[in-house]
C-alpha positions in Angstrom: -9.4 22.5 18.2 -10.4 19.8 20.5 -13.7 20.8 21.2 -14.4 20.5 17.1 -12.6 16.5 16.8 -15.3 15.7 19.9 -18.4 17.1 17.0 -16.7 15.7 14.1 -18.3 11.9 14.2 -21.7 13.6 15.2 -21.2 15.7 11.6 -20.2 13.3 9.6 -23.8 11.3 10.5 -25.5 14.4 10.3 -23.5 14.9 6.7 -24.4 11.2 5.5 -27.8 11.2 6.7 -28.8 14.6 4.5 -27.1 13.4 1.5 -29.6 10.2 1.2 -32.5 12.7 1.1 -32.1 12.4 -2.6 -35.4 12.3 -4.5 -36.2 9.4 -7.0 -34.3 9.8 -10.2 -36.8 11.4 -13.5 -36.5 9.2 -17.1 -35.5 11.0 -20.0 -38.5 12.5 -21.6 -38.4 10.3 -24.4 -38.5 7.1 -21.8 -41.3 8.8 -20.2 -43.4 9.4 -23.6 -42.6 5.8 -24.3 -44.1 4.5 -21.0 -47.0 6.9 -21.4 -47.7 5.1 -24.9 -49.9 1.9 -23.1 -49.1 -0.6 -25.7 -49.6 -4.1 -25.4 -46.5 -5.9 -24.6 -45.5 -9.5 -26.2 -46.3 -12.5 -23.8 -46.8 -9.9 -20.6 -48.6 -8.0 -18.7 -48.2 -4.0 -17.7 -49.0 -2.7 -14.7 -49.0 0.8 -14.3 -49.2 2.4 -10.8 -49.6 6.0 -10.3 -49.5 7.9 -7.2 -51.6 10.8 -6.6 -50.6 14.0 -5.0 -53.3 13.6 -1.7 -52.8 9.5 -1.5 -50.3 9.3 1.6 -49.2 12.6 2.7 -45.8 13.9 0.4 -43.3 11.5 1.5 -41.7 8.5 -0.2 -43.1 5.1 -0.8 -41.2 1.8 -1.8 -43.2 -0.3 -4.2 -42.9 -3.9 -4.1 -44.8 -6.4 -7.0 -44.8 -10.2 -5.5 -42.0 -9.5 -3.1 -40.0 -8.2 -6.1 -38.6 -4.2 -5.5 -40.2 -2.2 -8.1 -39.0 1.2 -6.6 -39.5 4.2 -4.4 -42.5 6.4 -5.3 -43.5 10.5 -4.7 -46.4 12.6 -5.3 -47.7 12.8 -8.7 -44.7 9.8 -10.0 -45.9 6.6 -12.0 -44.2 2.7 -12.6 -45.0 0.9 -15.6 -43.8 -2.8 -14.4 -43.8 -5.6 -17.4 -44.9 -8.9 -15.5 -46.1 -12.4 -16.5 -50.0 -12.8 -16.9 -51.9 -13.7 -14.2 -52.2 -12.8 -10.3 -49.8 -10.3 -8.4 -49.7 -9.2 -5.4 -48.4 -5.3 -4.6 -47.8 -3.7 -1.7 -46.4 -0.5 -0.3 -44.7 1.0 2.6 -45.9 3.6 4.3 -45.2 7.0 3.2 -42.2 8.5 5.2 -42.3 12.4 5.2 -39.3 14.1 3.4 
């Protein structure tokens, strides 16, 4: 009994760390038609960013637009991100493998 209480901590870690290995959450299907629609929008901008299957191996990517999180990307996933006209800067992080 003893030599399990010594592996306990290391499991729980091990436990917590494979439970945020979650993949990004889908939309409904009818949010996802919607965002497929490319409509103007009222006093904004859309910007749409896509992520293709070879672009950056298969892991994860966080998407930031001017500093501002916009959300973690996979393979094959898109963000349709309302803004205000004009400039914007994007970035990503580096694609971390799953």
């Amino acid at each position: 009994m003893r030599n399990i209480l010594k592996f306990a901590p290391v499991l729980v870690a091990a436990l917590t760390l494979l439970a945020g290995c979650g993949s990004t959450p889908l939309a409904p299907a009818s949010r996802d038609a919607d965002a497929k629609r490319f409509e103007p929008a009222m006093n904004s901008a859309l910007i749409y960013i896509y992520r293709p299957t070879g672009y950056g191996g298969h892991g994860v990517s966080t998407l930031w637009v001017d500093g501002r999180l916009i959300g973690e990307s996979l393979p094959e996933t898109f963000f349709r991100v309302p803004v205000r006209p004009g400039r914007r800067i994007g970035s990503a992080s580096k694609p971390v493998k799953l």
